[in-house]
Rosetta silent file (secondary structure, phi, psi, omega in degrees, C-alpha in Angstrom):
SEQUENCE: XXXXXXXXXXXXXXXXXXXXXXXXXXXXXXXXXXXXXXXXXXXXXXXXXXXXXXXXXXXXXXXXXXXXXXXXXXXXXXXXXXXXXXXXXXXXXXXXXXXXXXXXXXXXXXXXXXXXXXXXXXXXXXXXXXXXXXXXXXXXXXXXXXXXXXXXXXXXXXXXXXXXXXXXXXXXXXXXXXXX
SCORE:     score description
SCORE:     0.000 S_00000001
   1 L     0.000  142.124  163.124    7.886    5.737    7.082 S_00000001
   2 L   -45.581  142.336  175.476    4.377    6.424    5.942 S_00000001
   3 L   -81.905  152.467  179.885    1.916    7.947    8.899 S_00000001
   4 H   -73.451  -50.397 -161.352   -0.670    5.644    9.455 S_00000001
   5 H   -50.238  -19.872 -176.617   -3.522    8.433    9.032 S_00000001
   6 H   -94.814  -32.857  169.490   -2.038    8.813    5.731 S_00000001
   7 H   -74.579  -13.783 -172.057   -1.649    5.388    4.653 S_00000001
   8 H   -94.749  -12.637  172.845   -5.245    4.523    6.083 S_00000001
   9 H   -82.445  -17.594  176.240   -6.518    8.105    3.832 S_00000001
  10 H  -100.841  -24.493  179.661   -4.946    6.985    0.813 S_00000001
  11 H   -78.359   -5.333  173.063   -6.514    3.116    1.117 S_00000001
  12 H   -68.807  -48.315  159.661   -9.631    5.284    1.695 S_00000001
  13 H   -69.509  -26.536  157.739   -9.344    7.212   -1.287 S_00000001
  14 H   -44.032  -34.884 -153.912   -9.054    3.698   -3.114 S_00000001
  15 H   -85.869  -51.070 -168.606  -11.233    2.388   -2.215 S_00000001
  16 H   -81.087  -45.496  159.418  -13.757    5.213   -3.157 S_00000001
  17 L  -106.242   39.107  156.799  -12.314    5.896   -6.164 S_00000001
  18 L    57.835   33.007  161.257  -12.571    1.801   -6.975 S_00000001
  19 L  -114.474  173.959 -168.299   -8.697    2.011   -7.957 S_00000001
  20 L   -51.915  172.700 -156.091   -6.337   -0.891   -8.755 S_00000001
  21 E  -152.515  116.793 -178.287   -3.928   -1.523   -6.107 S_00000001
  22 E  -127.505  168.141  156.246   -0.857   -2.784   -6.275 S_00000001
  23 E  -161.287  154.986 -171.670    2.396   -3.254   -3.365 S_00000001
  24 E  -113.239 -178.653  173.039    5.729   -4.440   -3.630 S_00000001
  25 L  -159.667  113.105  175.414    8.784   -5.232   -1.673 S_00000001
  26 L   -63.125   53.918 -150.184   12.073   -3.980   -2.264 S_00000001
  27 L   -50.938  150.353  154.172   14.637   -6.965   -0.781 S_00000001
  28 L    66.856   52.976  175.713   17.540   -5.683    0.362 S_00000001
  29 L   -22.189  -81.912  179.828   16.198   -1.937    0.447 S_00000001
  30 L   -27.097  -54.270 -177.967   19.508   -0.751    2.404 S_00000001
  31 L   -68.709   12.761 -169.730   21.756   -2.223    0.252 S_00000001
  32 L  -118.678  -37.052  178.621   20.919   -0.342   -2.819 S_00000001
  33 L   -91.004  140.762 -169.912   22.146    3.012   -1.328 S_00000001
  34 E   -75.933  145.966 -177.490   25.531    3.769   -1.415 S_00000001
  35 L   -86.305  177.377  165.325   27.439    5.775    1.685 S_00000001
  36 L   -92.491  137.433 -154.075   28.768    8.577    0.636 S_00000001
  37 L   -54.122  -34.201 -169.136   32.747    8.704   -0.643 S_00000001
  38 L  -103.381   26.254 -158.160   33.864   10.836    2.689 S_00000001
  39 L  -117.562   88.520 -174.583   31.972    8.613    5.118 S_00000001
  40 L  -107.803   88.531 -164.822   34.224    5.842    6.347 S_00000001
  41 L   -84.559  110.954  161.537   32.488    2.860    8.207 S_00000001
  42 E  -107.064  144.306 -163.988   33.913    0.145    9.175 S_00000001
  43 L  -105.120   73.859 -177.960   32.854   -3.687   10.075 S_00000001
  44 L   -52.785  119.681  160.100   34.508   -6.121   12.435 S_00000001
  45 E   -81.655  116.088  161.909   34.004   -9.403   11.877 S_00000001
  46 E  -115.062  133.094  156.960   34.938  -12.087   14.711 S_00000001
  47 L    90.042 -169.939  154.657   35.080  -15.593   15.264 S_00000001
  48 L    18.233  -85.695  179.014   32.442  -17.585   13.335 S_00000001
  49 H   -76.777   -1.395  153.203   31.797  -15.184   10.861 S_00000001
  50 H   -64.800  -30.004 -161.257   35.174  -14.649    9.649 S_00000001
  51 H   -96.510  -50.369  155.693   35.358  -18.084    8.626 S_00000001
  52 H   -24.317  -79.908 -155.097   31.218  -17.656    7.011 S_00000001
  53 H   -52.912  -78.268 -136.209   32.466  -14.497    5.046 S_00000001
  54 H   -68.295  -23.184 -173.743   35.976  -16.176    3.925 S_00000001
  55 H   -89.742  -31.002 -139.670   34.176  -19.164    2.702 S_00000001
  56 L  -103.471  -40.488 -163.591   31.761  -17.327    1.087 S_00000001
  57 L  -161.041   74.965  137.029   34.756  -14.804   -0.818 S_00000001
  58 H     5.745  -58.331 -174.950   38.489  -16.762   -0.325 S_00000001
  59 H   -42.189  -48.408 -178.325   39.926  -13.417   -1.381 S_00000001
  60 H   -71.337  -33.232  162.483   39.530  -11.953    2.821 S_00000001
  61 H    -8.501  -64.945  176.570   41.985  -15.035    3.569 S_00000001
  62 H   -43.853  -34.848 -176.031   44.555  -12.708    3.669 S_00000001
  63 H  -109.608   17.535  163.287   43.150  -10.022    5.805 S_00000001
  64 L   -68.597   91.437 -170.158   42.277  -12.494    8.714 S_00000001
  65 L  -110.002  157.597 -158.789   44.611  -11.289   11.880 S_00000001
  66 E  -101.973  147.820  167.486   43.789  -13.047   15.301 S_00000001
  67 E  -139.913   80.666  149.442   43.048  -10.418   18.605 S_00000001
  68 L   111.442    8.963 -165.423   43.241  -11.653   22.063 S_00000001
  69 L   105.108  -39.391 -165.261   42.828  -15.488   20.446 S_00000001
  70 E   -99.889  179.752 -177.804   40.143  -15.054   18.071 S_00000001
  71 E  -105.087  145.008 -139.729   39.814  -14.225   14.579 S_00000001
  72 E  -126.594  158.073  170.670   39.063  -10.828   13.261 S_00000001
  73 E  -158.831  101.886  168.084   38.492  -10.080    9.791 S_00000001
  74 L   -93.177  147.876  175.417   37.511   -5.810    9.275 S_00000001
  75 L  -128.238  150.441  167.340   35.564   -4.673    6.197 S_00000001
  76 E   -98.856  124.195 -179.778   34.859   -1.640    4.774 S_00000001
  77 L  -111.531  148.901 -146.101   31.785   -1.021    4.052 S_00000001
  78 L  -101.583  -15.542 -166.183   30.443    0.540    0.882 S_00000001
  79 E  -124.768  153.594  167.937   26.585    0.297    1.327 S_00000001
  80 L   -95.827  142.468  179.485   23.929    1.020    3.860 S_00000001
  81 L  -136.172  131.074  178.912   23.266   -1.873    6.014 S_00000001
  82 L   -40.313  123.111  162.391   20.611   -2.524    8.724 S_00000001
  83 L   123.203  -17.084 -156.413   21.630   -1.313   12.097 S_00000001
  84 L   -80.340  169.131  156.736   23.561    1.678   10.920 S_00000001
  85 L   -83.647  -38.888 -177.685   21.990    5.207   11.361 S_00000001
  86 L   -61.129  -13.533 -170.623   22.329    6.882    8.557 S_00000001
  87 H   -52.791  -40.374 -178.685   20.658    3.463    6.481 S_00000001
  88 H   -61.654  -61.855 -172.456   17.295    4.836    6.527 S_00000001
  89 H   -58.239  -61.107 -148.218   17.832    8.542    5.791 S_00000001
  90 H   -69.826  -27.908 -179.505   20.302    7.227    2.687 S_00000001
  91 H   -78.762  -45.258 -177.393   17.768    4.559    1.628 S_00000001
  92 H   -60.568  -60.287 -161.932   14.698    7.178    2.014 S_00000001
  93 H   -81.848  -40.247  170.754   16.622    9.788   -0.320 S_00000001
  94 H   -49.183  -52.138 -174.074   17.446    7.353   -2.872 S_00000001
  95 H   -53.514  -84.325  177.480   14.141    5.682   -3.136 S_00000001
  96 H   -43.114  -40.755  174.735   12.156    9.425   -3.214 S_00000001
  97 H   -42.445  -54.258  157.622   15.034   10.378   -5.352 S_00000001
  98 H   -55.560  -17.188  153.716   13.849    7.657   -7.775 S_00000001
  99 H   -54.065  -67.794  160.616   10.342    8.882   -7.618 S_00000001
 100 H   -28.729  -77.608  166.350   11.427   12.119   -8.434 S_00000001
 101 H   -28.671  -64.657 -161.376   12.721   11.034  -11.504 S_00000001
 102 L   -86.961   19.317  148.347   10.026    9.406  -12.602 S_00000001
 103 L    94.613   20.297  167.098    7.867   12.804  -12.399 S_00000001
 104 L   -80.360  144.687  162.733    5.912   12.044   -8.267 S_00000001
 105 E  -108.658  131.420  154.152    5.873   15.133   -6.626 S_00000001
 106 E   -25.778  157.660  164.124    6.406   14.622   -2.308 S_00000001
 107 E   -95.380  107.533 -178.809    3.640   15.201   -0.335 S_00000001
 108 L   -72.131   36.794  162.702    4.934   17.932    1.836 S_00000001
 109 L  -128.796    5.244 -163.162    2.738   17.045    4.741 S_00000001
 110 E  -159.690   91.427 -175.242    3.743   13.190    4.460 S_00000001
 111 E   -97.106   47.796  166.731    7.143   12.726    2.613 S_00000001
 112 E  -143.842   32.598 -170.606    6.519    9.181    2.387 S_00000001
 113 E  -129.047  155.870  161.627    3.213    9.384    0.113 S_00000001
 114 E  -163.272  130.861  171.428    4.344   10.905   -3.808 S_00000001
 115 E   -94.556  141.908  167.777    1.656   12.021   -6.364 S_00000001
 116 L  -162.381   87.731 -175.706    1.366   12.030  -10.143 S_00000001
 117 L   -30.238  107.120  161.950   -1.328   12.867  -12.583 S_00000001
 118 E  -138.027  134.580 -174.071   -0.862   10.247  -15.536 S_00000001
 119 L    93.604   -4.634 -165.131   -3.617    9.661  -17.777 S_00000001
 120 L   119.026  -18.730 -149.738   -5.469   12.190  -16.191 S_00000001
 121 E  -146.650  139.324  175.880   -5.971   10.608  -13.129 S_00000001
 122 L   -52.391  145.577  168.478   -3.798   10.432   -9.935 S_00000001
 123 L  -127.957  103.096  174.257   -1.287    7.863   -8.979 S_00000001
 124 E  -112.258  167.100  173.974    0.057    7.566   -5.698 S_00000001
 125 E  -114.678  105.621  178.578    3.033    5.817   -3.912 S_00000001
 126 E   -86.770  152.522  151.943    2.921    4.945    0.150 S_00000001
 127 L  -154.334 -172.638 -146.958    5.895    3.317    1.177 S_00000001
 128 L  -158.129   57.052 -145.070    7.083    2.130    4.398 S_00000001
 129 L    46.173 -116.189 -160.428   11.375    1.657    4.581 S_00000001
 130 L   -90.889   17.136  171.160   10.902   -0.956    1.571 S_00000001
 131 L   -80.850   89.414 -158.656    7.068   -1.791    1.609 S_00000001
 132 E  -102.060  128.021  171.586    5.305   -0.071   -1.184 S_00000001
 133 E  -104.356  172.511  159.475    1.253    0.175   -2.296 S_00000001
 134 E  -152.802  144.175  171.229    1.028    2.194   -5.434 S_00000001
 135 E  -133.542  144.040 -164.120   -2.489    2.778   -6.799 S_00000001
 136 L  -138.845  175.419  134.147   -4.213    4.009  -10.357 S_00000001
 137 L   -88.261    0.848  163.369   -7.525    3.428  -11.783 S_00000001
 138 L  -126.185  114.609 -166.400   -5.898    1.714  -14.339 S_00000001
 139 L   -98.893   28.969 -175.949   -3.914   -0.810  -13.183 S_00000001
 140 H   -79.502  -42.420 -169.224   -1.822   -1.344  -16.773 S_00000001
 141 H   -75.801    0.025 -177.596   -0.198    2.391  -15.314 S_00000001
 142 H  -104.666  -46.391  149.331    0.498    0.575  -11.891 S_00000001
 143 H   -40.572  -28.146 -169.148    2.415   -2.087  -13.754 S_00000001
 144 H   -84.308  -63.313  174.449    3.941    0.426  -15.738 S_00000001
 145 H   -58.636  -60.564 -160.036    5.324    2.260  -12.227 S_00000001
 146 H   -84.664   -9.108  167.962    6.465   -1.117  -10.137 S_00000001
 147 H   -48.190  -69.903  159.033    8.171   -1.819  -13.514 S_00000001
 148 H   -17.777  -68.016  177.546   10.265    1.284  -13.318 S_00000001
 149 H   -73.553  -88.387  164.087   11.116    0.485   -9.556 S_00000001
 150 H    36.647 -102.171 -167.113   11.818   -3.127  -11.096 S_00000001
 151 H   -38.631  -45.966 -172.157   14.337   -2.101  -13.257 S_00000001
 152 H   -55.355  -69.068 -148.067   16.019    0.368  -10.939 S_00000001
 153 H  -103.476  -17.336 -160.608   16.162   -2.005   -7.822 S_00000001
 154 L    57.947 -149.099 -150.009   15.609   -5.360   -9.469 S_00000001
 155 L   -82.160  136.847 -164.642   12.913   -8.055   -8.890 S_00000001
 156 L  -107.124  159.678  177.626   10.383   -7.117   -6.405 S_00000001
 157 L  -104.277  109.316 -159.922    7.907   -9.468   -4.351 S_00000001
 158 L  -100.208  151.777  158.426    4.787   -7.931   -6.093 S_00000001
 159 E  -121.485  127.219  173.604    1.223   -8.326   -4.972 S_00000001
 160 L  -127.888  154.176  141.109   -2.242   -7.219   -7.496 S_00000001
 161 L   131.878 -168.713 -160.951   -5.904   -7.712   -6.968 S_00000001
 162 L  -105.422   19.077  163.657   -8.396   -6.476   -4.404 S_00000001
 163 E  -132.265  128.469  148.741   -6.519   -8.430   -0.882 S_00000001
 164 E  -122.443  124.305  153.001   -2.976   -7.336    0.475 S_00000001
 165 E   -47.538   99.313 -155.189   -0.727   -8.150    3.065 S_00000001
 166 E  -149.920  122.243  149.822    0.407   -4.832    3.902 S_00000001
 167 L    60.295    8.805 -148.818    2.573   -3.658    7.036 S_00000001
 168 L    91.243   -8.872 -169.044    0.751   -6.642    8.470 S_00000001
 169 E   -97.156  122.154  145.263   -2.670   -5.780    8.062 S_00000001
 170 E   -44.011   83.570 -146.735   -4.970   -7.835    5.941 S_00000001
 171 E  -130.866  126.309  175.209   -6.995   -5.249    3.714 S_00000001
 172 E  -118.652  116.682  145.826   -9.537   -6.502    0.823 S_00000001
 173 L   -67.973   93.021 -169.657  -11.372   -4.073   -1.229 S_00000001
 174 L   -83.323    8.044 -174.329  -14.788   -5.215   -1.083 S_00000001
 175 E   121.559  164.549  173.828  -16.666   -2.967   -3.752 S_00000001
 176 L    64.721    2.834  172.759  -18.768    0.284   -3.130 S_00000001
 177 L    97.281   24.001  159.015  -16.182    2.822   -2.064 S_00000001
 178 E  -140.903  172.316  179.075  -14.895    0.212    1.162 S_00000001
 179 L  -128.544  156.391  171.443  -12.551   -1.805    2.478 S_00000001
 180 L  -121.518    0.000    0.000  -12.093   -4.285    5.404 S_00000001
């Protein structure tokens, strides 16, 4: 996760250098990275939620066995999913990994900020597990960038303009090199 002094130094430099601002939300962040093929995690289901998931996918009918009275259903799971440990670390390398690609360099003092000269002019990316601002002075090249992550991740809950809900905070860019 983005440091705060770094996410409150990059809405600083927006602010100053007046540029467009956009942030996004990835849903189901976790779930886009993959475990790795030698990792093997598995997920008991009991009770309740055997009967959820089986309704939900007919097919686990089969692999419902009872323990001690109640009903068990295990899955293997294929994906990172919230509570595991590794979900962060796997989602955080994918994510920068995708960055990468698309020509940000890391910040090495903040690896959750990435930089990229396009047009001439800097572009950065904050993020925050899946809570993203990305900022341009053009914001056609900020559209251009949450596109990208778009495509990649599929449809994002996007925010433009000069107020965001961010991390919780209310922040408006009122003109003049500030923010409140």
């Amino acid at each position: 996760t983005i440091a705060t002094a770094s996410l409150f130094t990059s809405l600083v430099i927006d602010a100053q250098e007046d540029r467009a601002i956009q942030t996004f939300d990835v849903p189901g962040a976790y779930l886009h990275a993959k475990l790795p093929k030698d990792k093997r995690v598995l997920l008991k289901l009991v009770g309740e939620f055997v009967d959820i998931m089986c309704k939900v996918n007919p097919a686990y009918l089969p692999y419902v066995r009872y323990e001690f009275g109640k009903k068990v259903l295990y899955l293997r799971v294929l994906k990172a999913i919230y509570g595991m440990i590794e979900s962060a670390l796997l989602w955080y390398e994918l994510f920068s990994t995708t960055l990468e690609k698309m020509g940000f360099e890391i910040n090495p003092y903040d690896k959750c900020v990435a930089n990229k000269i396009i047009e001439g002019t800097q572009c950065t990316v904050c993020w925050y597990v899946d809570d993203n601002k990305v900022s341009h002075v053009d914001d056609t090249v900020n559209d251009m960038i949450v596109d990208k992550v778009e495509e990649k991740f599929g449809e994002l809950a996007r925010s433009k303009g000069k107020k965001h809900t961010f991390l919780g905070m209310d922040i408006e860019f009122i003109g003049n090199g500030k923010l409140t």
